[in-house]
C-alpha positions in Angstrom: -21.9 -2.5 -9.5 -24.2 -0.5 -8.1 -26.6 2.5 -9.0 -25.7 6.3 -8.3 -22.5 8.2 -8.2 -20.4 6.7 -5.8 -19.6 3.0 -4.9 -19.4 3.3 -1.5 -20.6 0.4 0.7 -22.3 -1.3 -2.1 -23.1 -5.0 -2.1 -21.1 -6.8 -5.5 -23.6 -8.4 -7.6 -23.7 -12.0 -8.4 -23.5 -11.3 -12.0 -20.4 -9.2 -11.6 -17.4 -10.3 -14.3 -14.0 -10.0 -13.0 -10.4 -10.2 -15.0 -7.7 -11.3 -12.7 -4.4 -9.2 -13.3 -1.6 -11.8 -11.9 2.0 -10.9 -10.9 4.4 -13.7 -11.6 7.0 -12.4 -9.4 4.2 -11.4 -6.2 5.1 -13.3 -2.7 6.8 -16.3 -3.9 6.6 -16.3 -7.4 3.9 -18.6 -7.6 1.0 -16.7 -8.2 0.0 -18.3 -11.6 -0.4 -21.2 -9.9 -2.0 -20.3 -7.0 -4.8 -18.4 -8.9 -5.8 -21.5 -11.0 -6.3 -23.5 -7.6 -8.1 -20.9 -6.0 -10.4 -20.4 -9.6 -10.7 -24.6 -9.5 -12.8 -24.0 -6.4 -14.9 -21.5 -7.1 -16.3 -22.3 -10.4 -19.2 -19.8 -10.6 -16.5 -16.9 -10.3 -14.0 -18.7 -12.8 -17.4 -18.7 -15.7 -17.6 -15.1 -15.6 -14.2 -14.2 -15.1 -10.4 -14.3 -17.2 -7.0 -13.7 -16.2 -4.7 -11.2 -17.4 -0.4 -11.6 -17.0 1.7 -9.1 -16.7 5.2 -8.8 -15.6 5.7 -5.0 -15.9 4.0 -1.7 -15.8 4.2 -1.5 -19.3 3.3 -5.4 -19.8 -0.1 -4.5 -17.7 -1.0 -1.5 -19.7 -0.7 -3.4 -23.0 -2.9 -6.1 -22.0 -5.7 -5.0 -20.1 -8.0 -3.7 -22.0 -11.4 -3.4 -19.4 -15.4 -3.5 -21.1 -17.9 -1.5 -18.9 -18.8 -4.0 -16.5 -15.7 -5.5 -15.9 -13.9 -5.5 -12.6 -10.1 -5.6 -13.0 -8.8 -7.7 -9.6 -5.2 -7.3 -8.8 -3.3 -10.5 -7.7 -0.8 -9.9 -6.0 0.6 -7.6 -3.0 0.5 -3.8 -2.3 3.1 -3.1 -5.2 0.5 -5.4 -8.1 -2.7 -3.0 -6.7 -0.4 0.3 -6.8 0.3 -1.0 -10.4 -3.2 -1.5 -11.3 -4.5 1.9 -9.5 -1.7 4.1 -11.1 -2.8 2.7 -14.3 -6.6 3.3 -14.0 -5.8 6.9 -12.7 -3.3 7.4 -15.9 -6.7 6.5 -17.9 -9.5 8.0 -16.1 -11.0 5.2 -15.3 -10.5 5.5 -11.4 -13.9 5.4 -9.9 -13.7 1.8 -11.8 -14.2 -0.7 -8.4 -11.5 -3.0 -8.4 -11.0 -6.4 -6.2 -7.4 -7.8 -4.4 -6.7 -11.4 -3.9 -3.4 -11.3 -1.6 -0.8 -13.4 -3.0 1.8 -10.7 -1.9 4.5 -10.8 0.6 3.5 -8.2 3.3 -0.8 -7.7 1.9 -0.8 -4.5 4.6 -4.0 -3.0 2.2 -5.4 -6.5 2.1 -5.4 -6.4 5.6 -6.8 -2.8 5.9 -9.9 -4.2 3.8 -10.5 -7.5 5.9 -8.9 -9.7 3.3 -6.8 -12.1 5.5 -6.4 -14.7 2.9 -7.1 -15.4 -0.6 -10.4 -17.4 0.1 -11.9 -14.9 2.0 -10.9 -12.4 -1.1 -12.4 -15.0 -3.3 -15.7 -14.7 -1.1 -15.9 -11.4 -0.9 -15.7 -11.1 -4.7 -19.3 -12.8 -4.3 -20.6 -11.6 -1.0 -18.8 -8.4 0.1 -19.0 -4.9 -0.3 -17.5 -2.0 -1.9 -15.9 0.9 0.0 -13.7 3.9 -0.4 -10.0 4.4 0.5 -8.0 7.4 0.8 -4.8 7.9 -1.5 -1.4 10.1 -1.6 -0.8 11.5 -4.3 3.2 11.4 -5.1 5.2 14.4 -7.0 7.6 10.6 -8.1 6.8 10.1 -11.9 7.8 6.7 -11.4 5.2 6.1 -8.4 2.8 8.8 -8.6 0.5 6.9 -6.1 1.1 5.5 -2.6 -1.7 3.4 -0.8 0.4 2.1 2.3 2.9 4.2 2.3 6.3 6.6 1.8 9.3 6.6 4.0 13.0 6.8 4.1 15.6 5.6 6.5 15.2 2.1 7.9 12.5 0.9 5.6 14.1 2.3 2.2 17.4 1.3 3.3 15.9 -2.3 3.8 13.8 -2.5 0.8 16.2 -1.8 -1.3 19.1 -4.4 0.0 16.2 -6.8 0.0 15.2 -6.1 -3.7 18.8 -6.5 -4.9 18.9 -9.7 -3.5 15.6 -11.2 -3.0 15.7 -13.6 -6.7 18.7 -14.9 -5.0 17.5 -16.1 -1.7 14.8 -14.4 -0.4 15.5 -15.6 3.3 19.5 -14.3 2.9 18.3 -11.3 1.5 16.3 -10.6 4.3 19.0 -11.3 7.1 21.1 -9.1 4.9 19.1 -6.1 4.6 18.1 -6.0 8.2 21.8 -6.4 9.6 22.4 -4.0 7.2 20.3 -0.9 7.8 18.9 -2.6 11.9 21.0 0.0 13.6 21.6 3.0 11.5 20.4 6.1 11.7 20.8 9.6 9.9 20.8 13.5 9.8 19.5 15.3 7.2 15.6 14.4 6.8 13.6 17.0 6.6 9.4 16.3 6.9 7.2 19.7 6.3 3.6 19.1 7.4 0.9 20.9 5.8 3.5 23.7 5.6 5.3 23.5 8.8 8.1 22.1 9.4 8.0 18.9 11.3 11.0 17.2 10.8 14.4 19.2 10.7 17.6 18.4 8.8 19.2 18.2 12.5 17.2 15.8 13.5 18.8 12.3 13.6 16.4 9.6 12.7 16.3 6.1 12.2 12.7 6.4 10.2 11.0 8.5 8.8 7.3 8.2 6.8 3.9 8.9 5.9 1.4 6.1 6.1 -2.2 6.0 4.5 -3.8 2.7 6.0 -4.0 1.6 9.5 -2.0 -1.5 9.0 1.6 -2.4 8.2 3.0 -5.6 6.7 2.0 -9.0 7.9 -1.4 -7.8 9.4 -0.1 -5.9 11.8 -2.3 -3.1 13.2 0.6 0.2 13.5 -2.0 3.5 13.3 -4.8 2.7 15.9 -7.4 5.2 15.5 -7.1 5.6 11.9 -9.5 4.8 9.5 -8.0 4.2 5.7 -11.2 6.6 3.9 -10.8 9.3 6.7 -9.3 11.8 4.3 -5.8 12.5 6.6 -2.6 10.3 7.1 0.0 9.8 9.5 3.3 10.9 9.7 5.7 9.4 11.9 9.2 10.2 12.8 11.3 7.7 15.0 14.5 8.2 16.5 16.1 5.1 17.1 16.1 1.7 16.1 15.0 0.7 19.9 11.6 2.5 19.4 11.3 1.9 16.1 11.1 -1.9 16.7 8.5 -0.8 20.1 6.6 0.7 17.5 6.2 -2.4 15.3 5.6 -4.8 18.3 3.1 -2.1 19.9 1.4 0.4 17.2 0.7 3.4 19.0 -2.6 5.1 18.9 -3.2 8.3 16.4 -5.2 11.8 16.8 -8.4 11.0 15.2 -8.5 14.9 14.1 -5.8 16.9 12.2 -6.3 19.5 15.0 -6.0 17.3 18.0 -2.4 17.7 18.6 0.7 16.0 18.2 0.5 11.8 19.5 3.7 11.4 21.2 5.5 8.4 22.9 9.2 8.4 23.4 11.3 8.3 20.7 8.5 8.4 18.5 6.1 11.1 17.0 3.3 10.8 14.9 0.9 13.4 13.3 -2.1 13.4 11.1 -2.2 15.8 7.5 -3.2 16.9 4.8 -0.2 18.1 2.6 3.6 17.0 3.4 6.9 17.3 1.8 9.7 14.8 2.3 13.3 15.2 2.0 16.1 13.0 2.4 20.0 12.1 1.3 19.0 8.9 1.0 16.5 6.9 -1.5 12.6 6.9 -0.4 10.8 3.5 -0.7 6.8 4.0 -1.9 4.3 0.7 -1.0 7.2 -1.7 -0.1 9.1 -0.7 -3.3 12.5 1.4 -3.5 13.0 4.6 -6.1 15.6 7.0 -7.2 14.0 9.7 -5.6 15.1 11.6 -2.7 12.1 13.9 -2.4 8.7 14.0 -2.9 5.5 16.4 -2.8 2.6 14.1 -1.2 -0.9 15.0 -1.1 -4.2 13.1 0.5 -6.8 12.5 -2.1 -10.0 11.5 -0.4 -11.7 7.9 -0.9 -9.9 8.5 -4.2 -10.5 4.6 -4.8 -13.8 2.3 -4.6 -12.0 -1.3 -3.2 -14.1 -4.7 -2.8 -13.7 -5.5 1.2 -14.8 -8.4 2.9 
């Protein structure tokens, strides 16, 4: 895509062949569909380009098959580009760039990367650049990557009500899972920031998490102050559902430095690092999708990824 070692803030090229990797069951389901409409108005993409489906892990790894100067372009939310970037990492092929069209349900990375809607994805696959984000490494075999983030309490206990429900009714499952989980709040979390402990087992919590990009779901700016290459993330622990909903509605604004001191507002506290361990006696959710695990090792791997932004 560009010449020399890194792909950092390099313009695409016009010649640049892409292979769409679709997710059937992204956002609404309708992602097939969606794609071939957005690939009907943009012709000189759709000449140089094919699509890929897959409906798994397993599905993807079987079918895409990538020549040198292809870019694979994930369609789909968070959880279809942690699919695709676990996979290139499992094959070496990382430092491959790689583009998003946000077909997804909450797009917080497309959001991170100025890609507010699929058209302006689609553009930037012709006119944008290329830049580097930051990734955390995961001791979960299942999900041995996170890009937005990993947290338990609220968020985990919502995610997974909502994923055991959501082919049902996606808007019941919704009301479910967050009359579910709105008020509850637990002991036994324990957070250890580049070795000290951060977060005690005595600690009642409503959430607690580590987060790689500024943005959450929907758009919504959470980390102000953070940039998503700056090699550090944030932890935040919140203490009740109150200020847990403060902090969606207001973000709150992060130390720029790991050295600069704990960020603290009431009822919630937020830190940047490098190294973090997370404990909990209850299931930990990783880029909006729940696991079996109750623990994980997480690490900061800098600019470990070379994204398409707008």
């Amino acid at each position: 895509m560009c010449a020399g070692s890194t792909f950092s803030r390099c313009r695409v090229r016009p010649s640049t062949r892409f292979v769409f990797l679709v997710n059937a069951a992204a956002g609404t389901g309708g992602a097939p569909r969606r794609l071939e409409t957005l690939l009907a108005e943009h012709a000189e993409i759709a000449g140089r380009s094919r699509i890929v489906h897959s409906s798994s892990a397993t599905a993807l790894d079987a079918a895409l098959q990538l020549t040198d100067d292809e870019v694979p372009v994930a369609v789909g939310g968070d959880g279809s580009l942690n699919a695709l970037v676990t996979l290139l990492d499992r094959r070496g092929e990382l430092p491959r760039p790689i583009g998003l069209i946000p077909f997804g349900t909450g797009n917080a990375t497309a959001h991170t990367l100025g890609l507010r809607s699929p058209r302006v994805a689609m553009a930037a696959l012709m006119h944008g650049e290329t830049t580097t984000v930051d990734v955390i490494r995961t001791s979960i075999p299942r999900m041995p990557i996170a890009l937005v983030s990993c947290s338990t309490g609220f968020e985990s206990g919502f995610l997974r009500r909502y994923a055991a429900l959501r082919y049902t009714s996606k808007q019941w499952a919704g009301w479910s899972a967050l009359l579910l989980n709105a008020s509850k709040r637990l002991r036994g979390v324990s957070l250890t920031i580049d070795g000290e402990p951060w977060v005690t087992p005595d600690d009642r919590v409503h959430n607690v998490g580590v987060y790689n990009i500024p943005h959450y779901a929907f758009g919504k700016v959470m980390w102000r102050g953070m940039l998503p290459n700056d090699g550090l993330a944030v932890a935040a622990a919140v203490s009740s559902p109150l200020w847990y909903w403060n902090l969606m509605a207001f973000g709150i604004t992060v130390p720029l430095e790991r050295n600069a001191g704990e960020s603290r507002i009431p009822g919630v506290r937020a830190v940047r690092w490098h190294q973090a361990e997370l404990r909990s006696p209850a299931f930990l959710q990783v880029d909006g999708e729940s696991t079996d695990a109750r623990h994980a090792s997480l690490t900061i791997d800098p600019s470990a990824i070379t994204v398409i932004r707008a």
